[in-house]
N, C-alpha and C positions, 0 to 999 in steps of 0.2 A: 026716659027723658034725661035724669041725670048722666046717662051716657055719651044723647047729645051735645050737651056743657062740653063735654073735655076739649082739650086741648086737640089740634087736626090728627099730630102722628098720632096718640094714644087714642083717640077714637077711633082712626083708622085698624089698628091694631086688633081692638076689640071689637070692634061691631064689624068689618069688614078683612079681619083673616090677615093684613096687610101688613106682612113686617119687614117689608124690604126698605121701609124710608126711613135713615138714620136720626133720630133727636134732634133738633136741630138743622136739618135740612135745608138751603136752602129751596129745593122745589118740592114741597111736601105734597101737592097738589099732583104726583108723579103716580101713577098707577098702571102696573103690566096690562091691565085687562084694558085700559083705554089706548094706554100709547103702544104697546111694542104688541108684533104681529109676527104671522109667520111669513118667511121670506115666498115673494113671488116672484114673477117674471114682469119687470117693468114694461109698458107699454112706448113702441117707442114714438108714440106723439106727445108723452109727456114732454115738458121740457129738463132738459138736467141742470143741476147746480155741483158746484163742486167749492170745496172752501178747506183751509188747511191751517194748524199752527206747527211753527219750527220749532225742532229742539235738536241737538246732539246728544248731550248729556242725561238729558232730559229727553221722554220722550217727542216725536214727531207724530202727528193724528191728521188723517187727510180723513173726510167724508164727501160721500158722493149721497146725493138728494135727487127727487124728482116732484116735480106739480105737475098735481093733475089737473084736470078739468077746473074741479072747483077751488082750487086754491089750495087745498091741502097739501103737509110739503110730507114726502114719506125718504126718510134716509135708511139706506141701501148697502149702504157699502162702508164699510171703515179701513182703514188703515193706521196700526197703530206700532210706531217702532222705532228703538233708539237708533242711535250712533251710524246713520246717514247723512253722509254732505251729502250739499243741493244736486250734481250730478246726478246720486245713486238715488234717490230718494225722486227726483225726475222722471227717472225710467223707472223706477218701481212701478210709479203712478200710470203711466203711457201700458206697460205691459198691463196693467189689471182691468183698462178700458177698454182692450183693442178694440173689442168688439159692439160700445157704446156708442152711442150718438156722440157728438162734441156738445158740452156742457155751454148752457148761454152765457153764463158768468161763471166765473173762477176767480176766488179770493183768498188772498194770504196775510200774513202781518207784515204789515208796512216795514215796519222792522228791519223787514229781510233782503231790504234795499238800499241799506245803509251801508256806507262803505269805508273798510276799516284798514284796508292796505292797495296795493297797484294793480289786485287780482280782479276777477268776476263777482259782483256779490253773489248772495246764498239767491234771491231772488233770479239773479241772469242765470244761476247755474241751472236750476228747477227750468226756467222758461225755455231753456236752450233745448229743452228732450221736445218739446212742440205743447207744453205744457200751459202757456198762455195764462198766468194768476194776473191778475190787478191789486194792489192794497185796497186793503179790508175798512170798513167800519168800523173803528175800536172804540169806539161809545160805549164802556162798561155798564150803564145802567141804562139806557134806551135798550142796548142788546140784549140785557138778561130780560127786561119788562115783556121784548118782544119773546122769547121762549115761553114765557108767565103767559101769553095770549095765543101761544098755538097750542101749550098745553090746556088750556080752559075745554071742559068739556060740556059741549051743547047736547042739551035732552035728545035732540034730535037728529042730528048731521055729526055728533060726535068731536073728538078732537083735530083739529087739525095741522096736528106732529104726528107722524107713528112712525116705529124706528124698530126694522128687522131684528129678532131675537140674537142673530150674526154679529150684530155689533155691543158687545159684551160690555168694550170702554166706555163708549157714551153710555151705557146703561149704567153701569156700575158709579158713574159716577154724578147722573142724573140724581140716584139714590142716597149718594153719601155723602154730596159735595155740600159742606157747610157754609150758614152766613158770614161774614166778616164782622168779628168783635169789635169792630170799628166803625163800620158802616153797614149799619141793616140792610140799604138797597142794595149791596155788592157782594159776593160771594169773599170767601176766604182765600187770597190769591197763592196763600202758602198749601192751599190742599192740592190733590191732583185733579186739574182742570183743563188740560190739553185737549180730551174730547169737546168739554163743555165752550172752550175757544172757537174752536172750527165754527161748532152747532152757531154760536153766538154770531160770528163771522157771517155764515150762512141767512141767520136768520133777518140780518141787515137789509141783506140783498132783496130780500122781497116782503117788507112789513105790512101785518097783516092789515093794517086800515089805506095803503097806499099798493095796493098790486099794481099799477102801473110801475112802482119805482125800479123793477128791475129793468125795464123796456126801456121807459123816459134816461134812465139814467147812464145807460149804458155808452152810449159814445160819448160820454164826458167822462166816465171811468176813463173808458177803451184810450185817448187821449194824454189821460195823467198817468196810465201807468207806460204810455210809449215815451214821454218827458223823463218817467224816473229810468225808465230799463231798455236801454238803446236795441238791444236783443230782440224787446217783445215783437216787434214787426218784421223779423228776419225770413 
C-alpha cells in the first residue's frame, strides 16, 4: 500500500519495471507497453494524417499517422532532420510516401507562411513538391490536453495513440519532455519538442470527443490555407 502513495514516475519505477519516464515528465502517463508497438503494414482504408514542425537550425519532424476504424490514431512514420529548406524537405516528404494513400489532412505551423523577403515562403516551397499542408492548430494546451486523452488507457479497448518503435524522436521525447517551470499545463518550450509539435499539430486535427472535426472541418481548412498560399491549388 505504501507503494501505491508514491508519486506516478517513482511508483511506476518500482512496482512496474518502468524507467523510461524522466522526473518530471510532462506525460508521465507514457508506457512502451500501452503506446508503442511493433511496426506493421497499415491498411489502406484507414485514413492518413500527416502533420509537420519546421526547423533549419533546429531540427524539422514530419509524422505520418493513420485511424482506424475506431478512432484510434496509430503514427507510422517519422521524419526527423536538420538543415532542409522547404524545397528539400518537400521532396523528402513526396519520396517516402510514394507509395501511400494521400493523407486527408496535412498540417504545418502557420508560421511557415509568413513572409520575410520577395521569395517563396518556407510553406509555398514544401507545397510546391505536391505536398498540400494547411496551418496547424497551435493551441498549446487544448493540444497537449488532447495527447493526455489518446494516451489514457482504457481496461478495455486500450489506448488510443500507439506509435511504431521506428519512431525513436517522438518516443524519446514523449519520455523526457518536461513541464514548463512556468506553466504546469505546457510543456518546457526550451526542451526538444519538434516531435512533440507535429504529434500536437496532429492530434488537433481529429479530437478525441469531436471525430467529425477532421471531416466538418476541412474545407474551411482547405479555404484558408489557399488564402495564405497561392501555390496550394496549383
Amino acid at each position: 500500500m505504501m507503494l501505491l502513495s508514491l508519486p506516478e514516475v517513482e511508483r511506476k519505477r518500482l512496482l512496474d519495471g518502468d524507467w523510461d519516464i524522466a522526473e518530471g515528465a510532462a506525460f508521465s502517463e507514457f508506457n512502451r507497453t500501452h503506446h508503442v508497438c511493433d511496426p506493421f503494414e497499415i491498411p489502406r482504408s484507414w485514413y492518413r494524417v500527416r502533420a509537420a514542425d519546421y526547423g533549419f537550425t533546429s531540427p524539422s519532424c514530419v509524422l505520418w499517422g493513420a485511424l482506424d476504424h475506431d478512432d484510434n490514431l496509430w503514427i507510422y512514420r517519422e521524419l526527423y532532420i536538420k538543415r532542409q529548406n522547404g524545397d528539400e524537405l518537400g521532396q523528402r516528404i513526396k519520396d517516402l510516401e510514394l507509395n501511400d494513400p494521400l493523407p486527408i489532412i496535412s498540417v504545418l505551423d502557420g508560421a511557415c507562411w509568413n513572409r520575410t523577403g520577395s521569395g517563396m515562403t518556407i510553406a509555398e516551397l514544401i507545397n510546391k513538391n505536391g505536398c498540400r499542408f494547411i496551418p496547424a492548430d497551435k493551441n498549446r494546451i487544448r493540444g497537449k490536453l488532447e495527447i493526455h486523452k489518446r494516451l489514457r488507457v482504457d481496461p478495455e479497448a486500450g489506448s488510443k495513440l500507439r506509435i511504431f518503435g521506428s519512431c525513436i524522436n517522438l518516443i524519446r521525447e514523449l519520455t523526457s519532455l518536461p513541464l514548463s517551470k512556468n506553466n504546469s499545463e505546457d510543456v518546457d518550450t526550451k526542451a526538444s519538442d519538434h516531435a512533440y509539435d507535429a504529434l500536437r499539430y496532429m492530434c488537433m486535427t481529429r479530437q478525441v470527443e469531436s471525430p467529425s472535426r477532421l471531416y466538418n472541418g476541412w474545407a474551411t481548412q482547405q479555404k484558408q490555407a489557399e488564402a495564405l498560399n497561392p501555390i496550394f491549388g496549383y
